[in-house]
Every structure is written in structure tokens, then in C-alpha cells.
C-alpha positions as CSV (number, residue, x, y, z in Angstrom):
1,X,35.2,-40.5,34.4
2,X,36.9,-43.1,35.8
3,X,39.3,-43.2,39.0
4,X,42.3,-44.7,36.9
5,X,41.5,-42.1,34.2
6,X,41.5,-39.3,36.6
7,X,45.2,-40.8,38.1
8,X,46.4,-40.4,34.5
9,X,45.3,-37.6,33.3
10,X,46.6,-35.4,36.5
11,X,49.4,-37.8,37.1
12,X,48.1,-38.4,40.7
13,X,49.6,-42.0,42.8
14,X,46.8,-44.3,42.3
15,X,47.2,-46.2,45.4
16,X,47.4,-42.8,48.1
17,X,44.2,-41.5,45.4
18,X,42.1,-44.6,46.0
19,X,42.7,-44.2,49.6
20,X,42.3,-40.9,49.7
21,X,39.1,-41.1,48.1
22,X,38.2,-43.4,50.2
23,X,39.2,-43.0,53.6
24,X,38.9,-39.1,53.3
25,X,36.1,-38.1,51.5
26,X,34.5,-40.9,52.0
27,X,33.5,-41.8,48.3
28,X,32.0,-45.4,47.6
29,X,34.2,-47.2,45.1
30,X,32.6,-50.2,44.1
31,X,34.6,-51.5,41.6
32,X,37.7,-50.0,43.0
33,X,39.8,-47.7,40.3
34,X,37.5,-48.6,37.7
35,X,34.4,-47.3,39.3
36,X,32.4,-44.4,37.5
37,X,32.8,-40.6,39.5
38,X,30.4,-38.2,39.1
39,X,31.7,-34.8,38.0
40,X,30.8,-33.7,41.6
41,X,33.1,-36.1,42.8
42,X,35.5,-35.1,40.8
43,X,36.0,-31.9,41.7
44,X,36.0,-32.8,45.2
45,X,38.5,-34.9,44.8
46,X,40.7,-32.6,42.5
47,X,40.0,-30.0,45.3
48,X,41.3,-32.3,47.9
49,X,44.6,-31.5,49.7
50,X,47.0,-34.2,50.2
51,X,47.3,-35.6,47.4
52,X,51.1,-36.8,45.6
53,X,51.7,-36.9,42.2
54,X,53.4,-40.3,41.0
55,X,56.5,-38.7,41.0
56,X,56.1,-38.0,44.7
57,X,55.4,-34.3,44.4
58,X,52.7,-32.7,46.2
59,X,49.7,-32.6,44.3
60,X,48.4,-28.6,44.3
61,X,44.4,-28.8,44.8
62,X,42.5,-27.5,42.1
63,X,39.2,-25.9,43.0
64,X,36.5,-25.4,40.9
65,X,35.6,-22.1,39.7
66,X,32.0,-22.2,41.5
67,X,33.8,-23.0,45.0
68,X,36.4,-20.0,44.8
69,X,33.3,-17.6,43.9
70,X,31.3,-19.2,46.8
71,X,34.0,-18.9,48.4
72,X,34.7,-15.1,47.5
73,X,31.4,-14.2,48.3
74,X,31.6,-15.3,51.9
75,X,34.8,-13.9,52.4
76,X,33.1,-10.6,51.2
77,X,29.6,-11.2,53.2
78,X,32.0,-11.8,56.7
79,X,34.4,-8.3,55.6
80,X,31.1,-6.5,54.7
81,X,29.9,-8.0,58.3
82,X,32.6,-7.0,60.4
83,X,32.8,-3.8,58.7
84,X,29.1,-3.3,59.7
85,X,30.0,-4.3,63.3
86,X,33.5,-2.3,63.3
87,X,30.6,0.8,62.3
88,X,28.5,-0.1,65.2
89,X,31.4,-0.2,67.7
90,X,32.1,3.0,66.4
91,X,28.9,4.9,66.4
92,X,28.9,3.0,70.2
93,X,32.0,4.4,71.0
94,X,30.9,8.0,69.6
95,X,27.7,7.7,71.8
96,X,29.7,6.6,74.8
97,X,32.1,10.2,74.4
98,X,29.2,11.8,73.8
99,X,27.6,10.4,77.1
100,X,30.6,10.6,78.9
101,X,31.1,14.3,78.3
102,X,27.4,15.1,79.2
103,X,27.8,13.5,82.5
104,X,31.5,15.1,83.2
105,X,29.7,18.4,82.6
106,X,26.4,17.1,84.5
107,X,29.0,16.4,87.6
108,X,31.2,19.6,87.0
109,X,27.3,21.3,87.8
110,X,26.4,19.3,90.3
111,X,30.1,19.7,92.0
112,X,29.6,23.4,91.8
113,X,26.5,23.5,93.0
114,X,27.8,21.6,96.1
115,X,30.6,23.8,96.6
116,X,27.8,27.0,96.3
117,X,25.9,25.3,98.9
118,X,28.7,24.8,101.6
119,X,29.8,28.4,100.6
120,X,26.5,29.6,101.3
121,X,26.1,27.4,104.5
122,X,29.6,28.3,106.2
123,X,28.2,31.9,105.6
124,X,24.7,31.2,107.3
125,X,26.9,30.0,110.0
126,X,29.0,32.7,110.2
127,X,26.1,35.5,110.1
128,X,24.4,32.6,112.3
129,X,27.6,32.6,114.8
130,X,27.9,36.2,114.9
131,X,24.5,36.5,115.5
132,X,24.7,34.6,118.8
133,X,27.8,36.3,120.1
134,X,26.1,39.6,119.5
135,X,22.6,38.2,121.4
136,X,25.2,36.7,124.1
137,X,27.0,40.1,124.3
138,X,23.3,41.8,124.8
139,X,22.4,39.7,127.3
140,X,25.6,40.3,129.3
141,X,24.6,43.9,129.4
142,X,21.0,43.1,129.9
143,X,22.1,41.1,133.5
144,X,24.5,43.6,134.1
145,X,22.4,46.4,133.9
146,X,19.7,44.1,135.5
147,X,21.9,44.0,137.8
148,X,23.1,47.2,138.5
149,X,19.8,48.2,139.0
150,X,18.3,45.9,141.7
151,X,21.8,47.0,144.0
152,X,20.7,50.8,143.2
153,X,16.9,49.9,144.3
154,X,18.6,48.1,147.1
155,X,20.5,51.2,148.2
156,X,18.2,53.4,147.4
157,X,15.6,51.2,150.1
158,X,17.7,51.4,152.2
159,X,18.5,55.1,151.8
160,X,15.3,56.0,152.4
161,X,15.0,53.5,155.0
162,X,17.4,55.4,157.1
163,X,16.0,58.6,155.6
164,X,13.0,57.6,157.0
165,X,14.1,56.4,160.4
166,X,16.2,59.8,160.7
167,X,13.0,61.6,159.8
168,X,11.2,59.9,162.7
169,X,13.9,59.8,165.0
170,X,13.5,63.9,164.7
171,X,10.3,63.8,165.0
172,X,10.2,61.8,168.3
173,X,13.2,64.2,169.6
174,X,10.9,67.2,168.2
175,X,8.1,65.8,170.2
176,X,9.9,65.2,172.9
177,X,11.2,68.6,173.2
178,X,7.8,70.3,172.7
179,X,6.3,68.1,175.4
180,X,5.8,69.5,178.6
């Protein structure tokens, strides 16, 4: 088919077609609107938007039937993709709740088992406080009794001391007497 049959038949501006044609899709036209199109260069061109009719009205592409399946079919490949991926994120997101609510209850143990701990500690210290006071408290009364008892011995020395100083000072009076 010719360019100028083409410009009839659809009623397309020849002069805004050949440039189109040219300038746009970058076609070779040899023997300007009476050069020979392939049919794949005619649906390329009838496909192309921007085109006026003669009349000055905008020229509404039409695309071949093999194009709008192709075209179809990708439309469907990228939905069927991004459904796949909008799964993933998903299942993701499932696995990320799932993970999140093991290591809520993984810290919910650990916290408890911290807060057993310090329980159990302040109570070791406690018992281990009490313990202390009570040995302090022994030891108080060991000293004092300690104590008490070295100012008994003292006294008691120093009882018998004089006991024994009485005793002798009798003895020398006795001896005294009973000399002649």
C-alpha cells in the first residue's frame, strides 16, 4: 500500500502523515507519498498517535489486534507479578508477627526471670543482712561476757591476793605471839 493510498482511505492530512512518518517513526520514504509500506509499517503508522484527519480532527490510533494481545498479556504477566510479590510481602509480614510475638514472649521470660532473680537476691541479702546483725549481736555478748569475765578474774586475784596477805599477816602475828 501506498502512503497516499493510506491518507485516503483513513482520511489522514497527507502532509502532517508524511512527516509523521518520517520524522517520528522514522520510516524511509523514497519516493515520498508514493513509496511502497509494508503492512508492518502500516500498522505502525495507523497505531501512531498524533495524527489529524484532513478535516483537522484528531486521528484515534488504531492498534493491531496482535499489539493489544501482546499488550494484554504483559499487563497480565506484571498483575500476576505483583500479585506474586504483594503474596510474598504478605507471607513476610506473617513471618515478621509471627517472629515478633516469639521474641515479645522470649523477653516477657527473660524479664521475669530478671525480676525472679533480683527477688531472690534482695532476699539473700536480707537473710545475708540479718545474718550479720545477728553474728554482730553475738559478738557483742561474746566481748561483753569476755569481758566481764577477765574483771571477775581480776577481782577474784586480787581477792585472794589480800586473802592471802591476810592469811599470812595472821600467821606472822600467830607466830609472833607463840614466840617466846
Amino acid at each position: 500500500m501506498k502512503l497516499i493510498e493510506l491518507a485516503k482511505q483513513y482520511d489522514l492530512e497527507p502532509d502532517l502523515l508524511r512527516e509523521v512518518v518520517e520524522d517520528d517513526l522514522s520510516i524511509p520514504l523514497p519516493k515520498g507519498m508514493e513509496s511502497e509500506l509494508k503492512d508492518v509499517q502500516v500498522q505502525r503508522i495507523l497505531a501512531c498517535d498524533g495524527l489529524e484527519t484532513s478535516s483537522g480532527a484528531a486521528f484515534k490510533p488504531i492498534i493491531a489486534k496482535e499489539f493489544v494481545e501482546k499488550h494484554q498479556r504483559a499487563k497480565a504477566a506484571k498483575k500476576g507479578a505483583e500479585t506474586r510479590k504483594r503474596k510474598i510481602q504478605e507471607g513476610e509480614e506473617a513471618k515478621k508477627i509471627v517472629e515478633d510475638a516469639k521474641l515479645q514472649g522470649e523477653r516477657k521470660k527473660h524479664e521475669e526471670e530478671i525480676a525472679r532473680r533480683d527477688a531472690e537476691r534482695t532476699v539473700r541479702e536480707a537473710a545475708d543482712a540479718e545474718k550479720a546483725r545477728l553474728q554482730a549481736e553475738a559478738d557483742e555478748i561474746m566481748r561483753q561476757e569476755l569481758e566481764s569475765a577477765r574483771v571477775n578474774a581480776e577481782q577474784d586475784v586480787r581477792r585472794r591476793e589480800d586473802e592471802a596477805k591476810r592469811v599470812a599477816a595472821e600467821f606472822a602475828a600467830m607466830r609472833a605471839e607463840n614466840r617466846p
